[in-house]
N, C-alpha and C positions, 0 to 999 in steps of 0.2 A: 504494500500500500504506500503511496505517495505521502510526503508531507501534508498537512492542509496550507490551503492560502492562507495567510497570515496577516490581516484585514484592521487598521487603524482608523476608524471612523471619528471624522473633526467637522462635524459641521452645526453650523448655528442654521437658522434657531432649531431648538428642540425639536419638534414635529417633523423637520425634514431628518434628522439624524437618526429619530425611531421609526420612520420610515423604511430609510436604508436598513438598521439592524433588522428588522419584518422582513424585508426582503433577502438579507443575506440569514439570515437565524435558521430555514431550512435549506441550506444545501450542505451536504455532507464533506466537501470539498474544501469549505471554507471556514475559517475559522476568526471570529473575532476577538483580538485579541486587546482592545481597549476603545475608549471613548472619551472624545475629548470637545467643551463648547466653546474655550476662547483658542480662537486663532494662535497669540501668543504661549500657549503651552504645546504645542503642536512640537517645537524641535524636540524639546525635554522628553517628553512621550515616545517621538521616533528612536531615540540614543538610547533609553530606558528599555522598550517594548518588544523593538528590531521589526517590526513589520515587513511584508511584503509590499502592500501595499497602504496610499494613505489615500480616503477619500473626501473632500473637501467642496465647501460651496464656492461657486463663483458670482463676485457681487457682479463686476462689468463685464459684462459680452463683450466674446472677442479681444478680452484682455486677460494676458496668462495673469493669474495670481501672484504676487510677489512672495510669498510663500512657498513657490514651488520653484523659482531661484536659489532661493536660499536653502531649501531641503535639497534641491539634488547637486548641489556644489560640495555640500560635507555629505551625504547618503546618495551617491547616483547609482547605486544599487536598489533603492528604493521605487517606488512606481507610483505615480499619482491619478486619482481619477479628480478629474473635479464636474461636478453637476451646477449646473444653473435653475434653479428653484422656480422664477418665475417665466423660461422659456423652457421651451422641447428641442433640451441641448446638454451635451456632457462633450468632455476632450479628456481623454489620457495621454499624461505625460509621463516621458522616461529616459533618460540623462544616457550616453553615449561619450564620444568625445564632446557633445553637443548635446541641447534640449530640445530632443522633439515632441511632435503632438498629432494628432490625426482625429477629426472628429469622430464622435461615435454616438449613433442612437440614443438619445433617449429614452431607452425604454428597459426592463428590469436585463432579458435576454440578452442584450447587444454588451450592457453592464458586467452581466457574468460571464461572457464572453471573453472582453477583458481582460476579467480574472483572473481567467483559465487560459489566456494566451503566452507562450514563452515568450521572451523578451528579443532572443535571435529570431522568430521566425517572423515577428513585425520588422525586423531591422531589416529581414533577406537572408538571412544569413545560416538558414538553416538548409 
């Protein structure tokens, strides 16, 4: 049996972050490994936690989070999803020599898709 993903959930407000855990709480695959509401304790969390990945709100469309600078410059092992709460929109990001991004559905399946995708085989490289 495989590891489970290993899932850091940071999103404000409340209602979108018990959202996400409802949606990730029954897959077998994954694993939540903490919960966090201020933006601000998000590094501590990551260093502490080791996550796979971290999932985060996005307040501006179309504008990466400054948060996910700064996580994957010290953690570019890490993965980020960030959701946008009031559009039908997410983008995952994931540090390389460089920080990319690629949008992704919206929707719970496109999300656990994500997931469940290896990090070489989004790059090509598999």
């Amino acid at each position: 049996m495989e590891k489970p993903i290993r899932v850091l959930v940071a999103n404000r407000p409340r209602l979108m972050r018990e959202l996400i855990l409802t949606t990730f709480s029954d897959q077998p695959d994954i694993e939540i490994v903490g919960e966090v509401a201020d933006e601000a304790d998000i590094p501590a969390n990551v260093e502490k936690i080791n996550p796979d990945f971290v999932v985060i709100v996005q307040d501006k469309l179309g504008e990466r989070p400054s948060i996910c600078d700064a996580l994957l410059r010290h953690r570019p092992d890490v993965r980020i999803i960030v959701v946008a709460p009031h559009h039908n929109y997410s983008v995952h990001y994931w540090a390389s020599l460089d920080i990319h991004s690629h949008d992704v559905e919206a929707s719970e399946e496109a999300i656990l898709g994500v997931l469940r995708t290896k990090v070489n085989s989004i790059c090509g490289l598999t």
